[in-house]
C-alpha positions in Angstrom: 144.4 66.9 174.2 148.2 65.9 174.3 148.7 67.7 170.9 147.2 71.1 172.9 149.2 70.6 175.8 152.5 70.2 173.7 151.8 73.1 171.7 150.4 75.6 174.5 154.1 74.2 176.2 155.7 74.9 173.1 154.1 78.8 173.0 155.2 79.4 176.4 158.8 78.2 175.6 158.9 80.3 172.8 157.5 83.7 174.5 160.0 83.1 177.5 163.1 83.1 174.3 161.7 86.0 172.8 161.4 88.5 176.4 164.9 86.7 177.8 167.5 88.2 176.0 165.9 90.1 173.2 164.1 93.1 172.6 160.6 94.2 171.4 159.9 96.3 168.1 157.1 97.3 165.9 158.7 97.7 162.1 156.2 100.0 159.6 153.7 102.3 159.8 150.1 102.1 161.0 148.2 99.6 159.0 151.5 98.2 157.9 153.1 97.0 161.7 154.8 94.1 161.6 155.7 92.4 165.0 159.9 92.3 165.6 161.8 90.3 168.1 166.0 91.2 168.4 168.3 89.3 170.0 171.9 90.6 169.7 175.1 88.6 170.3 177.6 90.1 172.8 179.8 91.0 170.1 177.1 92.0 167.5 179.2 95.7 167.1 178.5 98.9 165.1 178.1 96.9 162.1 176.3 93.3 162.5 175.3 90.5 160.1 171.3 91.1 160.2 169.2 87.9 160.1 165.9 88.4 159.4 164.0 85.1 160.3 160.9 84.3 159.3 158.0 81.4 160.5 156.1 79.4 158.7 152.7 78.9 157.9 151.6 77.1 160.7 153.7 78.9 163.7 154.4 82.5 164.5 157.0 81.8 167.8 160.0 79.1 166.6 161.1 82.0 165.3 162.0 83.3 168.1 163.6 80.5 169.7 165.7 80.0 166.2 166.6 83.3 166.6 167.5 83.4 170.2 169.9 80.3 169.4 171.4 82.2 167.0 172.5 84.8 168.4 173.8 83.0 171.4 175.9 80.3 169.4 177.0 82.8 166.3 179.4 85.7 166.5 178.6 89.7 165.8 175.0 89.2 164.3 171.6 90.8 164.8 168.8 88.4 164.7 165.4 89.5 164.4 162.5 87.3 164.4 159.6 89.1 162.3 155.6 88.1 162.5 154.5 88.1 159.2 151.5 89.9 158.2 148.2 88.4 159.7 150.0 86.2 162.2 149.6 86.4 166.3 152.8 84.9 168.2 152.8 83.0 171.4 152.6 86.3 173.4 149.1 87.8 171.6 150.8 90.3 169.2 149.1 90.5 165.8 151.3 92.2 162.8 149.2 94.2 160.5 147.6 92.2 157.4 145.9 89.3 156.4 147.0 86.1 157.4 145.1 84.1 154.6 144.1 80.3 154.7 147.3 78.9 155.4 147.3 77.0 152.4 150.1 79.0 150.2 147.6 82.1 149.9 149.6 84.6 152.5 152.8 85.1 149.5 151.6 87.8 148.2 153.0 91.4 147.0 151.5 93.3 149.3 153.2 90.8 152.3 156.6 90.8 150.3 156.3 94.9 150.2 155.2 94.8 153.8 158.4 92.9 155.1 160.4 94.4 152.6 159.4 97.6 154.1 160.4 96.4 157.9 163.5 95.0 156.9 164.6 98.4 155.6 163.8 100.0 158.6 166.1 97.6 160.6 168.6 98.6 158.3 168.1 101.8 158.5 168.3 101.7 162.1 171.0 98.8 162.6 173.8 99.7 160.0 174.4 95.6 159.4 178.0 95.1 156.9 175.2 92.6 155.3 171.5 90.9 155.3 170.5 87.2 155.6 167.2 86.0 154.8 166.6 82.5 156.6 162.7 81.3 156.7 161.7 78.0 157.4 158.7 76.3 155.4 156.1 79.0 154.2 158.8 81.8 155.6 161.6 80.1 153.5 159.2 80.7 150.6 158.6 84.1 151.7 162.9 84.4 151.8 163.6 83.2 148.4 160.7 85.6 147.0 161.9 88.9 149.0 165.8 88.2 147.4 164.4 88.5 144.0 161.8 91.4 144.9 164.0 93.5 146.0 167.6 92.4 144.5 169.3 94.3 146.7 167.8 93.6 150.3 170.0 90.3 151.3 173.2 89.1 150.1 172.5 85.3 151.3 169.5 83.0 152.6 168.8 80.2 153.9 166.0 78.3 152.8 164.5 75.5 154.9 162.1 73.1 154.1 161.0 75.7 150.8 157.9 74.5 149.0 159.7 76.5 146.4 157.2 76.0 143.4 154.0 77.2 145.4 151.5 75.9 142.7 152.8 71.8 142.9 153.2 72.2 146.6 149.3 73.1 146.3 148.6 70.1 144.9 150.6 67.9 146.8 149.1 69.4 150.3 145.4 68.5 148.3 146.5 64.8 147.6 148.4 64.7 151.2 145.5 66.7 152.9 142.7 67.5 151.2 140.8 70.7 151.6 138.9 72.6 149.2 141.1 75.5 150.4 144.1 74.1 148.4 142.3 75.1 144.6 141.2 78.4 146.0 142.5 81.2 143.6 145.7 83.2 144.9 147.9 85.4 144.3 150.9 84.7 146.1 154.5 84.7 144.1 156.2 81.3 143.5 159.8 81.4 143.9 160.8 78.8 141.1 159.4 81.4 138.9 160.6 84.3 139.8 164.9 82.7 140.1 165.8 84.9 137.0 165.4 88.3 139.1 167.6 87.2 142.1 171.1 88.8 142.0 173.6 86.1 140.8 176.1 87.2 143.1 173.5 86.0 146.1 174.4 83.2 148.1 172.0 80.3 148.8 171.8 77.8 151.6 168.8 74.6 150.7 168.2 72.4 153.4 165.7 70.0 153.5 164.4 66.9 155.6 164.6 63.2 153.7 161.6 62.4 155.5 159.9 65.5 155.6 156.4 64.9 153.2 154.9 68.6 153.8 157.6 69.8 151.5 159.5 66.9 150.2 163.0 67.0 149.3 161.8 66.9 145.4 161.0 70.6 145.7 163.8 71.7 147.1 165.8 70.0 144.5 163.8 71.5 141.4 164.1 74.4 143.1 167.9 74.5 143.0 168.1 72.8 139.6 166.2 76.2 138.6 168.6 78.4 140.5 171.4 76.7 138.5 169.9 77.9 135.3 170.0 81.4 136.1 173.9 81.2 137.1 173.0 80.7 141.1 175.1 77.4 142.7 173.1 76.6 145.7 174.2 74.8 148.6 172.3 71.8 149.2 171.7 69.7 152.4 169.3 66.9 152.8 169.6 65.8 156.3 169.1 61.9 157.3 165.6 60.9 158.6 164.5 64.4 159.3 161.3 65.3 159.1 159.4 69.0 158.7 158.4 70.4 161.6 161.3 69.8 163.9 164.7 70.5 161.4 164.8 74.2 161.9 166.0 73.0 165.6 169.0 70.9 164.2 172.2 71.9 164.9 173.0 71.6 161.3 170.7 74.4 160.2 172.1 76.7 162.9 175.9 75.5 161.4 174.9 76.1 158.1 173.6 79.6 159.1 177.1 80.2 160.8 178.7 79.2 157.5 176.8 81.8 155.7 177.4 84.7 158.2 181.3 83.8 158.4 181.0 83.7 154.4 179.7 87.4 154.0 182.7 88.8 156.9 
């Protein structure tokens, strides 16, 4: 009961970021709709940073609240907080799509087209001088696929808590939580093995919790150690004593993502 209450608290916090201060838009065509929330900074200007944030697999409205922060705390950006396919956020609103099982399976091409898709229309219709990707836990794996999908959609990202190698993350969740849901067949896209398509000029933010044991530091590690290989020096973090489902709340991760936005100006 305590674990409802917190979380029905947690929805309501997170619809009142997403209606104070930002704006409402659907991205795509019928059948292809994906829920958008914009928050702008006060001195976002004709040509903003745009970053796209995206949830992770188990919530559809931090995102909002993320990027609500950021757009208060970091200068001339466009934050928009995207509902990936499948997913309902705290205010009922379902993008178009099929969520999946939550276990890895929503990583698909036809989701990575689908958001690719959106983000092009808010670049079409925002003019940003540049694109970050920042996702957080299923959304950070979503990020790192979409900057080698479409090489040219993002200059940065910043990954956090990335089970980055989607097939060991599978079997760690089975050993950590098991569910017959975890050996399903899918068809989602791995990051770690798709590192040799992303542009080498990108840059590349890692953060990670120590004590986070959804997706444990170790995967975010290999996952860097493979970005190296392709010519891709990623920034690491791994804060103290963190754990998952809090960290993309720390004020590091919002500092890191002000680093990477002053870094593209």
């Amino acid at each position: 009961m305590r674990l409802r209450i917190a979380v029905s608290a947690f929805l309501l916090v997170a619809a009142a970021a997403q209606t104070s201060g930002g704006e409402n838009e659907w991205l795509g065509s019928t059948g292809q709709r994906v829920k958008s929330g914009i928050f702008r900074s006060a001195d976002a200007g004709a040509h903003p940073v745009l970053v796209v944030v995206l949830h992770g697999d188990l919530d559809a409205a931090s995102h909002y609240v993320v990027a609500a922060n950021a757009a208060k705390q970091i200068h001339g950006i466009v934050a928009a907080a995207l509902v990936r396919p499948g997913y309902t956020d705290g205010t009922g609103d379902t993008s178009d799509g099929r969520m999946g099982n939550t276990s890895g399976d929503n990583y698909t091409p036809e989701v990575l087209n689908q958001l690719d898709a959106a983000i092009h229309q808010l670049i079409v219709e925002l003019h940003p001088s540049a694109v970050v990707l920042m996702g957080h836990s299923g959304g950070a794996t979503i990020s790192a696929d979409l900057l080698a999908w479409d090489k040219g959609l993002a200059r940065a990202a910043l990954l956090v808590s990335c089970p980055c190698d989607v097939p060991a993350w599978r079997k760690h969740m089975n050993t950590l939580r098991p569910n017959p849901t975890w050996n399903e067949p899918m068809t989602s896209v791995s990051p770690i093995d798709v590192v040799d398509k992303i542009s080498p000029n990108t840059r590349i933010s890692l953060i990670v919790g120590e004590k986070d044991d959804i997706a444990p530091p170790e995967f975010t590690l290999e996952y860097a150690s493979a970005l190296r290989k392709h010519g891709i020096e990623p920034k690491v973090i791994v804060l103290p004593g963190r754990d998952h489902g809090r960290i993309i709340f720390d004020s590091d991760v919002i500092q890191e993502l002000s680093t990477l936005v002053g870094g593209l100006r």
